[in-house]
N, C-alpha and C positions, 0 to 999 in steps of 0.2 A: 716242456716248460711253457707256462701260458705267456702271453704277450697282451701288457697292458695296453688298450685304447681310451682315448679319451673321451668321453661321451659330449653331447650337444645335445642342447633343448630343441622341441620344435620350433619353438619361436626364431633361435638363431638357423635349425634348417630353413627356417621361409625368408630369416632376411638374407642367408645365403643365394637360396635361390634366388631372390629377386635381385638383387646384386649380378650373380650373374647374367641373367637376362638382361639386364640394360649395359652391361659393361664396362667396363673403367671410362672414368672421365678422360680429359684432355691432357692433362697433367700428371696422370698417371693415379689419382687417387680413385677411392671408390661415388660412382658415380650418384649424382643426387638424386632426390626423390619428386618425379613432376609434382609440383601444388597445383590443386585445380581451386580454380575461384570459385569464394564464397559464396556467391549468388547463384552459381550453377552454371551447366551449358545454357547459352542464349537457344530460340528457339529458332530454329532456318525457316521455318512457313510463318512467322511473323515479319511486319514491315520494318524496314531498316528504320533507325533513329532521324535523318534525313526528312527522311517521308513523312511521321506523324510531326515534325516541327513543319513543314509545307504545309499539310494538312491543317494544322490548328492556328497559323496566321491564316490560313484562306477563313477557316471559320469564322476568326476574329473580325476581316474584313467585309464578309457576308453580313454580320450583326451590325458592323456602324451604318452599313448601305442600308439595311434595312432603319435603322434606328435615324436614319439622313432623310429617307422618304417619308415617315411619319411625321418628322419633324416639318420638313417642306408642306407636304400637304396641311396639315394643323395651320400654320401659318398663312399659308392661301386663303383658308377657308376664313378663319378667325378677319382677313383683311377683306375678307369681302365681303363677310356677313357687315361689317361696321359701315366700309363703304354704303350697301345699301339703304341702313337705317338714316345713315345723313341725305340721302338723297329728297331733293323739294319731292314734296309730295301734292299732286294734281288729282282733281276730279274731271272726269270727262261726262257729258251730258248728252241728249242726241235728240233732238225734235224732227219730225220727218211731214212733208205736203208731197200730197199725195195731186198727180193732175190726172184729168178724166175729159173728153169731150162736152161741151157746153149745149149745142143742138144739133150738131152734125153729127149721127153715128158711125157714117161712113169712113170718119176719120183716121187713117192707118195707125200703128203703136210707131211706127218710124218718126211721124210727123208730131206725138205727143211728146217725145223721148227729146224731139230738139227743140220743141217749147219748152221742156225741163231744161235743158243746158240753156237757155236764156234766161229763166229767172234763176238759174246757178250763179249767174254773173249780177244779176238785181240783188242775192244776199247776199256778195261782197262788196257792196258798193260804197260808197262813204257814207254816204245818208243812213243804213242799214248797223253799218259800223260805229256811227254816230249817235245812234238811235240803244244801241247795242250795250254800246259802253256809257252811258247815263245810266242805263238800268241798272247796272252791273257794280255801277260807282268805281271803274277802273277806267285808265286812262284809252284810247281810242289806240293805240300803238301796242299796248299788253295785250286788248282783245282779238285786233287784225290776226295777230303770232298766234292766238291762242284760239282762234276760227278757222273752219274747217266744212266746206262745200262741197258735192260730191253725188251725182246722179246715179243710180244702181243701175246695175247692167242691162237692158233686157226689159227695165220698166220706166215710168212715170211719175218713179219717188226721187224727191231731193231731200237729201239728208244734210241737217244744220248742226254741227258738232262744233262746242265749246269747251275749251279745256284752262281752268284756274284751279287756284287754289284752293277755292271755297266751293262747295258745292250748290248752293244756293244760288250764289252770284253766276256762275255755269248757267243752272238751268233759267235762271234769269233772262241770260243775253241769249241763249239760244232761242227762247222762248218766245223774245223781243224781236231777233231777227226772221224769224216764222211768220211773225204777223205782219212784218213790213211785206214780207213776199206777197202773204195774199193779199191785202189790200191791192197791192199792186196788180196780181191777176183777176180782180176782181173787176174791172174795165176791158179784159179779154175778149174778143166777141166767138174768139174759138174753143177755148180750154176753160177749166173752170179748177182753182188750188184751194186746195181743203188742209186745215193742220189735222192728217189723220191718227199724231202721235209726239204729244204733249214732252217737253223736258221734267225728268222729275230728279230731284235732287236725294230721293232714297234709292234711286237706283242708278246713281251713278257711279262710273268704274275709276276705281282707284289706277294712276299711273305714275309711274312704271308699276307692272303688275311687279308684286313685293314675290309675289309664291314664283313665279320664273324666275327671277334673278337669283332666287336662294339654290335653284334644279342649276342653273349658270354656276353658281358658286360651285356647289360643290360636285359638279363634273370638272371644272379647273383646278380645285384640290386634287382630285383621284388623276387628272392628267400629268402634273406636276411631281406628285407622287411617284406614279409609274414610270416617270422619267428620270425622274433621280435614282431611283429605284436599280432600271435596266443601266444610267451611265455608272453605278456604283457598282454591277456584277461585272461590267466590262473592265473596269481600272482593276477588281480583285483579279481577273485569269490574268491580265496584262503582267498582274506582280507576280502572279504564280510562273510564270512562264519567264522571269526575265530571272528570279530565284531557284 
């Protein structure tokens, strides 16, 4: 006589088997089935979650340091290009006598050079300064400040530098106290002072020279800059490091 069996689908052979492989739960029922997350397995050779939040404040703070030094510099520059423009603006002027031996040729250049440092002190002199600032139509106190005596090295020139506001009135006074000199050496019985190089007021030098002070500006910009610069990458590792 046959003997009836029950039949099973594959499907209930495979949940069978899997069932049995994991084997009854705790409690005696049939044991669950792992869910695996939606998103998937994470990846192991990628950086922990940790790490790219470390990572993207450091970038964050990299950017304001940067965006700090820009701003710094900008600022510097901007204050000092203004500063310059308000600065008084002078002309300097330069008339120069020239001294030479009168009839002695034998005369050393040591012995001419400190004839020149005497009438160095004849175009400081008050008479000279007096003389000076009438031409000039400024006061005798503005011109002093604003005179400038001075023997070159090595030679027989005095050089008479005037520095105002105006450039005219400049080469005016210097012009003025050039010919007080020679007259004055012009009773020498040693040396003999010649104006071998007239004040002219088209070629006088604007001061403060404007094109340095702007090369000054903005070297102190890019200083500033770079310093803000480096203290703003040192506060970001500080944070990264205390994070």
């Amino acid at each position: 006589m046959s003997q009836w069996q029950p039949q099973q689908s594959a499907g209930d052979g495979a949940r069978t088997t899997q069932d049995a492989a994991q084997g009854p739960s705790k409690d005696g029922g049939p044991a669950a089935t792992p869910q695996t997350s939606p998103s998937g397995p994470r990846d192991p050779g990628g950086p922990p979650p940790a790490d790219d939040a470390r990572a993207a404040r450091s970038s964050a703070l990299r950017r304001r340091g940067v965006l700090a030094a820009l701003l710094a510099g900008l600022l510097v520059l901007v204050a000092g290009l203004v500063i310059i423009e308000q600065l008084p603006t002078r002309y300097s002027t330069k008339s120069t006598i020239s001294f030479a031996p009168r009839s002695q040729p034998n005369v050393s250049a040591d012995v001419i050079e400190l004839v020149a440092n005497k009438y160095a002190v004849v175009a400081s002199s008050t008479t000279s300064v007096a003389s000076a600032a009438e031409a000039a139509s400024v006061t005798r106190k503005e011109l002093r400040n604003a005179l400038s005596v001075s023997v070159a090295a090595n030679t027989a020139n005095l050089d008479i530098s005037v520095s105002l506001p105006d450039a005219n009135e400049a080469a005016r006074a210097a012009n003025t106290v050039a010919a007080v000199v020679s007259r004055a050496a012009a009773d020498d019985q040693l040396i003999a002072g010649e104006i071998t190089a007239r004040a002219d007021p088209v070629a006088a030098q604007l001061q403060p020279s404007r094109s340095l002070l702007r090369v000054v500006a903005v070297a102190a910009a890019l200083l500033v800059a770079g310093w803000v610069s480096f203290a703003a990458r040192q506060i970001s590792r500080r944070a990264g490091r205390t994070r």
